[in-house]
C-alpha positions in Angstrom: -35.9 -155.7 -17.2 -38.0 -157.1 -19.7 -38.8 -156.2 -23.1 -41.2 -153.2 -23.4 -44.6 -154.0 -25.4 -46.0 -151.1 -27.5 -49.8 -151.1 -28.8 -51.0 -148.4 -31.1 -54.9 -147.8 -30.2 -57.1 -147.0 -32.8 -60.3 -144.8 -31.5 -63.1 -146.8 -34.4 -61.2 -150.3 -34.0 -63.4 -153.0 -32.1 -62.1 -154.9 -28.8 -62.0 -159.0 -30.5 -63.1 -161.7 -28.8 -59.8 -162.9 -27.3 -59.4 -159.7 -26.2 -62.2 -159.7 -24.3 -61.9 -162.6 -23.1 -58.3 -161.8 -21.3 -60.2 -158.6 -20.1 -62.8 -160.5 -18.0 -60.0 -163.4 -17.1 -58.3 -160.4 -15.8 -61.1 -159.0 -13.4 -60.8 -162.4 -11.5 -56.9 -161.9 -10.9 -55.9 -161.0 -7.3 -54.5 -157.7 -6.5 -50.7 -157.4 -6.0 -49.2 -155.2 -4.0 -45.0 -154.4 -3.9 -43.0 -151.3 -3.8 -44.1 -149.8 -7.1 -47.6 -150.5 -6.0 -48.5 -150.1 -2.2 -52.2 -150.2 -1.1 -53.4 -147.0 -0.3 -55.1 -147.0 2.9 -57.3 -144.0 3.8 -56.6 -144.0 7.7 -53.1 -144.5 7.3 -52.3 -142.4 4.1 -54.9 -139.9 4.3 -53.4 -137.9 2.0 -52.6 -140.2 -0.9 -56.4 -141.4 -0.6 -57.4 -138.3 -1.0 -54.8 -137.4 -4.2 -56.7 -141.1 -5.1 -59.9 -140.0 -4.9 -59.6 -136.6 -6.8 -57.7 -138.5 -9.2 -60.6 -141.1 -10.0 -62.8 -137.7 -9.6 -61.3 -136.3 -12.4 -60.8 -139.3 -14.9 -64.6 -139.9 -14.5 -65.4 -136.5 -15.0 -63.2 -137.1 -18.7 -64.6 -140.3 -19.4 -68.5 -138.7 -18.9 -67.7 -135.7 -21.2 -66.5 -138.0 -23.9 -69.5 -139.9 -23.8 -71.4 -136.7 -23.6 -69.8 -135.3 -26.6 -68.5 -132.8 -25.1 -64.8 -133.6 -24.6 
């Protein structure tokens, strides 16, 4: 395997612009799918969509209290 890469994040530091940058390159790569990452198709897999789903439920229900202040 490769070589791990480890970033510290630092909750008042600011995104620069290269970072940005490979951000938004990044949104224009396609998805890959392989063994570690299988699509999850709702009709086929109901129930991993639906572990999906409460999943993404949950994060944005995290990521709204943050901004709230309430987290």
């Amino acid at each position: 395997m490769g070589k791990d890469i480890r970033y510290i994040l630092e909750r008042d530091r600011r995104l620069t612009e290269e970072e940005i940058a490979m951000i938004e390159a990044a949104r224009e790569l396609p998805e890959v799918y392989d063994a570690d990452n299988p699509p999850i198709d709702p009709v086929e897999t109901p129930e991993q969509y639906a572990a999906l789903m409460r999943a993404v439920g949950e994060r944005n229900r995290r990521i709204t209290g943050r901004r709230a202040g309430s987290a």
